[in-house]
C-alpha positions in Angstrom: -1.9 -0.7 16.4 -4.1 0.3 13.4 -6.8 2.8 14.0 -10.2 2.0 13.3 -10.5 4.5 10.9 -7.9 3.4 8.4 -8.9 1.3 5.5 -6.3 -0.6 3.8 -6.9 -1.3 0.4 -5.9 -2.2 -3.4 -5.7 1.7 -5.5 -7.0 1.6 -9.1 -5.1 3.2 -11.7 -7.6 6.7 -11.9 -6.9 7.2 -7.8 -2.6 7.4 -9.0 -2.6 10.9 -8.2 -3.1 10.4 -4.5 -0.2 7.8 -4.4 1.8 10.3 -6.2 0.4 13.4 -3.4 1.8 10.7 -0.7 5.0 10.2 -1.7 5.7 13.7 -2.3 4.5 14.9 1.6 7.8 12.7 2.3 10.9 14.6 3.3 13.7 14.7 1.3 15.1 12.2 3.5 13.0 10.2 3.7 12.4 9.8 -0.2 16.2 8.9 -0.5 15.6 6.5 2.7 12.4 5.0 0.7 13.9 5.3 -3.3 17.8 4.4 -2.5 18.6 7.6 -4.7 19.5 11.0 -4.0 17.2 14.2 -5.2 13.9 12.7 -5.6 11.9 15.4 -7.3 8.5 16.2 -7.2 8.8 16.1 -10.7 10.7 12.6 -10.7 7.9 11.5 -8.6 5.3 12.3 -10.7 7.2 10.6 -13.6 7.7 7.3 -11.4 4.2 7.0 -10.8 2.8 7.9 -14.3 5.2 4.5 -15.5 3.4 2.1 -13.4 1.6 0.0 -15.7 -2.4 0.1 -15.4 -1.9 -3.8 -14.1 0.4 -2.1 -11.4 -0.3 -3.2 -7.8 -0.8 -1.0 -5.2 -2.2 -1.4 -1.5 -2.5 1.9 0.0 -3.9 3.1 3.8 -6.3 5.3 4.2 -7.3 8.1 6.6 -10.5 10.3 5.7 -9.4 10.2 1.7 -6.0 10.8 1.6 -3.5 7.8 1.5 -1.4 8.0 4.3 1.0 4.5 3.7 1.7 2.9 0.3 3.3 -0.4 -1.6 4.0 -0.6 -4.4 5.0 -4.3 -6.0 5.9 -4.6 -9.5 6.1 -8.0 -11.0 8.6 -9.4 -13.3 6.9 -12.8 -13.9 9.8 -13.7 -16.7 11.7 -14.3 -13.2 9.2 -15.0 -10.8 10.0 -12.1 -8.5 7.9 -9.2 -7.0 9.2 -5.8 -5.6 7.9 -4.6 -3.2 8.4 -0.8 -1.6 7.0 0.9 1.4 6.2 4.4 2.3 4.5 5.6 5.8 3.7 9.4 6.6 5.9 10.8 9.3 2.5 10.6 11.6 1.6 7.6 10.8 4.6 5.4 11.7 5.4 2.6 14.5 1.3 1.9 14.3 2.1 -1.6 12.5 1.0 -0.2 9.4 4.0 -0.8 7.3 3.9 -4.7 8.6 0.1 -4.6 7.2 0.8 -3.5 4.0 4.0 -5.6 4.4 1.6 -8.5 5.2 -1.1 -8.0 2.1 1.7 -7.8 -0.4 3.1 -11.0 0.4 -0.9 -12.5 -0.1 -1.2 -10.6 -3.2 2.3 -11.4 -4.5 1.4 -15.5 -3.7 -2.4 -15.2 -5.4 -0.4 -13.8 -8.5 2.2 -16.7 -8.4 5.2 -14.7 -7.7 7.9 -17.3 -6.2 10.6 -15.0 -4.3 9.2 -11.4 -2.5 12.1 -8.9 -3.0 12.8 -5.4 -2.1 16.0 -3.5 -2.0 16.9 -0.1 0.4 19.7 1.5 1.8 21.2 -0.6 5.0 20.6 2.6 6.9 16.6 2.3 6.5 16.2 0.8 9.6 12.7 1.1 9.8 12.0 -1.0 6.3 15.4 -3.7 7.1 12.9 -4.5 10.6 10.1 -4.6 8.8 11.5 -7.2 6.5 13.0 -9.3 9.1 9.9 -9.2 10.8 8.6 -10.6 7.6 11.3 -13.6 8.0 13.1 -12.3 5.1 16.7 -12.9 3.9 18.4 -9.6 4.5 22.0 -9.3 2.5 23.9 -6.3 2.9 26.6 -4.7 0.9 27.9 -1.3 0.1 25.7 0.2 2.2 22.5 -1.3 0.3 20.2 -3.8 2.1 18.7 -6.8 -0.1 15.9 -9.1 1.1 14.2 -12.2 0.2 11.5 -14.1 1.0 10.7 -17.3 -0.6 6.8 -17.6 -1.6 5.0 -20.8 -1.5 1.9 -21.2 -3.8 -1.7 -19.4 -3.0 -4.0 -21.7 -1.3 -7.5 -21.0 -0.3 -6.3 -19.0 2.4 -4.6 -16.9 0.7 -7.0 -16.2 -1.6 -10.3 -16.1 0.9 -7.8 -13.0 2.6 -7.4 -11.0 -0.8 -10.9 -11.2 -1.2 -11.8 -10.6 2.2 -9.9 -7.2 2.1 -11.4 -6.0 -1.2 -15.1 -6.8 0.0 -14.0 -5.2 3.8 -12.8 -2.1 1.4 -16.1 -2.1 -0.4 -18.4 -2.2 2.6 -15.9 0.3 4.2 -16.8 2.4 1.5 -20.5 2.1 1.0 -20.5 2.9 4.7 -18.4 5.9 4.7 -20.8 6.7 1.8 -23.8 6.0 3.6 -22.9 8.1 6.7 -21.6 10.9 4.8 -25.1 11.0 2.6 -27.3 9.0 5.1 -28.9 12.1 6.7 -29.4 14.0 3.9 -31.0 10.9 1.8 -33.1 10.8 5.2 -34.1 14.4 5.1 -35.4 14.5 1.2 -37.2 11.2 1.8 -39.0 13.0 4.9 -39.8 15.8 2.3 -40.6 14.2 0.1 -43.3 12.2 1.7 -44.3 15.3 3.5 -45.7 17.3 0.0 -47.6 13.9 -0.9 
């Protein structure tokens, strides 16, 4: 189960370089579990990351600052299709928070009119072929690569009334980490300040 501490929620484009910091706290293992590749670079990460257009879309969990779970869905609206991956620090898995992220992608995916959710891993990644059956999607494999689908009706108010549910949960979250963080020392200078009056 999620901890009450973690705040799920869409990264802008000037917060890329703690996607990038995430990905690369992945063993190597796991990086060729999570980019279907061998040799997966700090350096090749940093690159990835740096081509993700600014209109990119990425939901990312977070624990005390640092994004601890990540995915990434690209959009190729010439074919109606978004990509989805998914990356979990080591301490963070088997919470349900790659099923979350799973979850808000598939919103996001139908308020941007995608038609088919897609992602692609090795048929070994056991972890992200349960996650997408869990998901109901169409898993095909061959040559020891995993493909899966999910068809994607239409956004409906629900759909939408959820994406902007968790933006306005993710900017209350933040006002209040900002307010407890700042609270008591805003308390103590307007004490002071009334105190010299």
């Amino acid at each position: 189960m999620i901890g009450t501490a973690m705040l799920i929620r869409r990264l802008p484009p000037h917060e890329r370089s703690s996607y990038a910091d995430h990905l690369k706290r992945l063993c190597s293992d796991d990086r060729h579990l999570r980019f279907a590749r061998a040799g997966v670079s700090d350096e090749w990460l940093d690159s990835y990351v740096a081509t993700i257009p600014e209109d990119g879309l990425i939901l990312v969990g977070m624990q005390r600052n640092q994004v601890i779970a990540a995915a990434h869905v690209a959009f190729d609206s010439d074919n109606g299709v978004a990509e989805v991956g998914l990356s979990v620090d080591a301490e963070h898995r088997s919470g349900g928070l790659g099923s979350e992220l799973l979850n808000q992608a598939v919103v996001f995916a139908r308020n941007r009119r995608a038609e088919r959710l897609y992602t692609l891993c090795l048929s070994d990644n056991r972890s992200m072929v349960a996650l997408a059956r869990r998901a109901g999607m169409d898993i095909q494999f061959s040559q020891g690569e995993a493909e899966a689908h999910l068809p994607l009706p239409p956004p409906d108010p629900l759909t939408v009334s959820q994406e902007m549910s968790a933006g306005l949960f993710a900017v209350f979250r933040d006002w209040a980490e900002l307010f407890d963080r700042y609270g008591s020392l805003a308390s103590e200078l307007a004490s002071g300040g009334r105190a010299k009056r």
